[in-house]
C-alpha positions as CSV (number, residue, x, y, z in Angstrom):
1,X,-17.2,-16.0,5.2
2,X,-20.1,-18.0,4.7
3,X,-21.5,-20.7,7.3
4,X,-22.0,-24.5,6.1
5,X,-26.4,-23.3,6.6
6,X,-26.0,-20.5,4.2
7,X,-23.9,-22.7,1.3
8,X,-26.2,-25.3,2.1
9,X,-29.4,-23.1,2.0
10,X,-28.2,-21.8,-1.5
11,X,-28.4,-25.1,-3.2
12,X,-24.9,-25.8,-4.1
13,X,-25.0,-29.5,-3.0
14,X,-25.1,-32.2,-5.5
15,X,-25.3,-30.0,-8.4
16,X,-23.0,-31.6,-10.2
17,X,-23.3,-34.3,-13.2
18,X,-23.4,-37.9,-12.8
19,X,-22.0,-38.5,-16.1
20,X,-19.4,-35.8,-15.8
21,X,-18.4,-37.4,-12.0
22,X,-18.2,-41.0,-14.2
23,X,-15.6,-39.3,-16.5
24,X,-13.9,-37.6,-13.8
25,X,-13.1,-41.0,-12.1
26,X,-12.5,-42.3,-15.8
27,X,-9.8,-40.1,-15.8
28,X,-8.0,-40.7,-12.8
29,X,-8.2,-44.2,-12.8
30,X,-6.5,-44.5,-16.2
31,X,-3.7,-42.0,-15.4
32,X,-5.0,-39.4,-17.7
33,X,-4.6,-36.7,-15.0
34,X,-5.1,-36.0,-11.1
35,X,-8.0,-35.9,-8.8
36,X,-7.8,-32.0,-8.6
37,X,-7.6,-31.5,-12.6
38,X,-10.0,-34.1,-12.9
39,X,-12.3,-32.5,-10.8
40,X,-12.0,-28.9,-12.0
41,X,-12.1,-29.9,-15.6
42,X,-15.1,-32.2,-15.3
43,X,-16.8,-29.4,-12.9
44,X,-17.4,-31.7,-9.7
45,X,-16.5,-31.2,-6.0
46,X,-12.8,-33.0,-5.6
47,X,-13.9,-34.2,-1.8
48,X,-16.8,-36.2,-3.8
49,X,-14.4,-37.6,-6.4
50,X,-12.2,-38.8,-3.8
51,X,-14.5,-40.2,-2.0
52,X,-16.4,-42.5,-5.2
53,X,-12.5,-43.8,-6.1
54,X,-12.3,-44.9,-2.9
55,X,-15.6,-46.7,-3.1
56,X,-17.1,-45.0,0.2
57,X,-19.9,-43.3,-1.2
58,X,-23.4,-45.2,-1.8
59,X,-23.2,-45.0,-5.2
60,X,-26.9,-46.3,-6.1
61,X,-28.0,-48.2,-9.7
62,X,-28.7,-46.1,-12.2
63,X,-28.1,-41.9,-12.7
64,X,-29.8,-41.3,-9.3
65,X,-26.9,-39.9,-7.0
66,X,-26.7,-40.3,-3.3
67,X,-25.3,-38.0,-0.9
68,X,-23.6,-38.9,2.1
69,X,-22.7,-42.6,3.4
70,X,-25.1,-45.2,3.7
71,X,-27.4,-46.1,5.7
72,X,-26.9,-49.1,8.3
73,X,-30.5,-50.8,7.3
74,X,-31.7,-51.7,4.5
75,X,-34.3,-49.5,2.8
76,X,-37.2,-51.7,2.9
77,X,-36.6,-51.4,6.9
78,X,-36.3,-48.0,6.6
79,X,-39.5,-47.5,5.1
80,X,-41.1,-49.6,7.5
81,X,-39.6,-47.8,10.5
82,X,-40.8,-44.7,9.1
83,X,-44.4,-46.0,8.6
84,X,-44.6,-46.7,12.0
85,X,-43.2,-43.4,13.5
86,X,-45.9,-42.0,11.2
87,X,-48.6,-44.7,13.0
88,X,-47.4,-44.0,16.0
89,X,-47.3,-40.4,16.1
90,X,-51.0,-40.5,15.2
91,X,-51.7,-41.8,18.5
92,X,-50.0,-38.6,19.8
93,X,-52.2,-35.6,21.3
94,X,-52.2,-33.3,18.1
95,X,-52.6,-30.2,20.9
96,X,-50.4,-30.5,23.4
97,X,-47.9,-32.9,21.1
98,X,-47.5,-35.7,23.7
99,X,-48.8,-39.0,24.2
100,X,-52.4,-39.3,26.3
101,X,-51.4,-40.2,30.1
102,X,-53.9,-43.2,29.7
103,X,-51.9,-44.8,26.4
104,X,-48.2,-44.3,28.1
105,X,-49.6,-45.7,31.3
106,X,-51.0,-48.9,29.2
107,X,-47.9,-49.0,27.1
108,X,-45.6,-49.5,29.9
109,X,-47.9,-51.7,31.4
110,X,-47.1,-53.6,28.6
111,X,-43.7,-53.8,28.5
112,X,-42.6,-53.7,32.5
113,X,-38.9,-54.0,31.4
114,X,-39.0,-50.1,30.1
115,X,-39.1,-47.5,32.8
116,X,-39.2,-44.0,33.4
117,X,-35.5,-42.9,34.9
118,X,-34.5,-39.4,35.6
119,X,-31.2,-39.2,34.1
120,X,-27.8,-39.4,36.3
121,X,-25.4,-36.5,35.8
122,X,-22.5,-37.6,34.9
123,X,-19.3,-37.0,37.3
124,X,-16.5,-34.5,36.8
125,X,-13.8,-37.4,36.8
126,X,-15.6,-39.1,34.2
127,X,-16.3,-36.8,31.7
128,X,-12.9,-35.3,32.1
129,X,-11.2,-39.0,31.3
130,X,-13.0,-39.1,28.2
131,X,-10.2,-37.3,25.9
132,X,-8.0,-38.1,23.1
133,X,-5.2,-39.2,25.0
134,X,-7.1,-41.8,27.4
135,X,-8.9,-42.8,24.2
136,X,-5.6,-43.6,22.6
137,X,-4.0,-45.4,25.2
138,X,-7.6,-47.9,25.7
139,X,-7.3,-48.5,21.8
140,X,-3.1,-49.8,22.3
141,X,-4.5,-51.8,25.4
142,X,-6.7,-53.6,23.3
143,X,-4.4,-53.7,20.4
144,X,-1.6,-55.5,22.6
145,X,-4.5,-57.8,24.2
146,X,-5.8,-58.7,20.6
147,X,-1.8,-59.3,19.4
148,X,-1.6,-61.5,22.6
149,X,-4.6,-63.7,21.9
150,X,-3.8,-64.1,18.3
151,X,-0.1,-65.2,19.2
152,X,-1.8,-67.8,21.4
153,X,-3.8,-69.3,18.5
């Protein structure tokens, strides 16, 4: 059995045909046949297929495909955050890969409300109350406070 690294180290993502993915959805939309034919027939992964007829891939302009879901800012911001990492970690010691004591002095001189914290380990009972169950029963709490505000209104 194969780990997700090696099938992903082997190229096998995305190597299927825009055009062919277009017909494939073509075909299930119109009835023609079913998502797993339509995928098989028109060689393209049936996870992928699904996903673009239920419109929750990025599905950019043009023939250029997208993997995975989009991203929550635009791309111009994007590219701007990623300039600045770039500016920024100029500034960095290229040696011992950290920032100069003098420039992380200065920068939170700067900015008083950021602060160096050692981290607070988190407690036995808390972590343990984080599970599925607890999680389920805050979401109907808020359901039956949302169903009682909206009754109200």
């Amino acid at each position: 059995m194969t780990t997700r690294a090696e099938r992903k180290s082997k190229g096998v993502y995305g190597k299927w045909d825009e055009e062919a993915m277009r017909h494939a959805i073509e075909a299930v939309r119109d009835g023609t046949m079913g998502t797993k034919k339509a995928a098989k027939q028109f060689d393209v992964p049936k996870t992928t297929l699904l996903r673009r007829l239920k419109n929750m891939n990025k599905i950019a302009l043009g023939s250029r495909k997208m993997l995975g879901r989009s991203t929550d800012l635009p791309e111009e911001i994007e590219n701007q955050l990623a300039k600045h990492i770039e500016d920024m970690e100029a500034r960095f010691n290229k040696e011992k890969k950290i920032a100069g004591y003098e420039w992380v002095k200065g920068f939170l001189k700067r900015h008083p409300e950021i602060s160096l914290r050692s981290p607070e380990a988190t407690s036995l009972a808390r972590a343990s109350g984080f599970n599925k169950p607890q999680i389920a029963k805050f979401f109907e709490l808020i359901h039956e406070i949302y169903e009682s505000v909206m009754q109200c209104h």
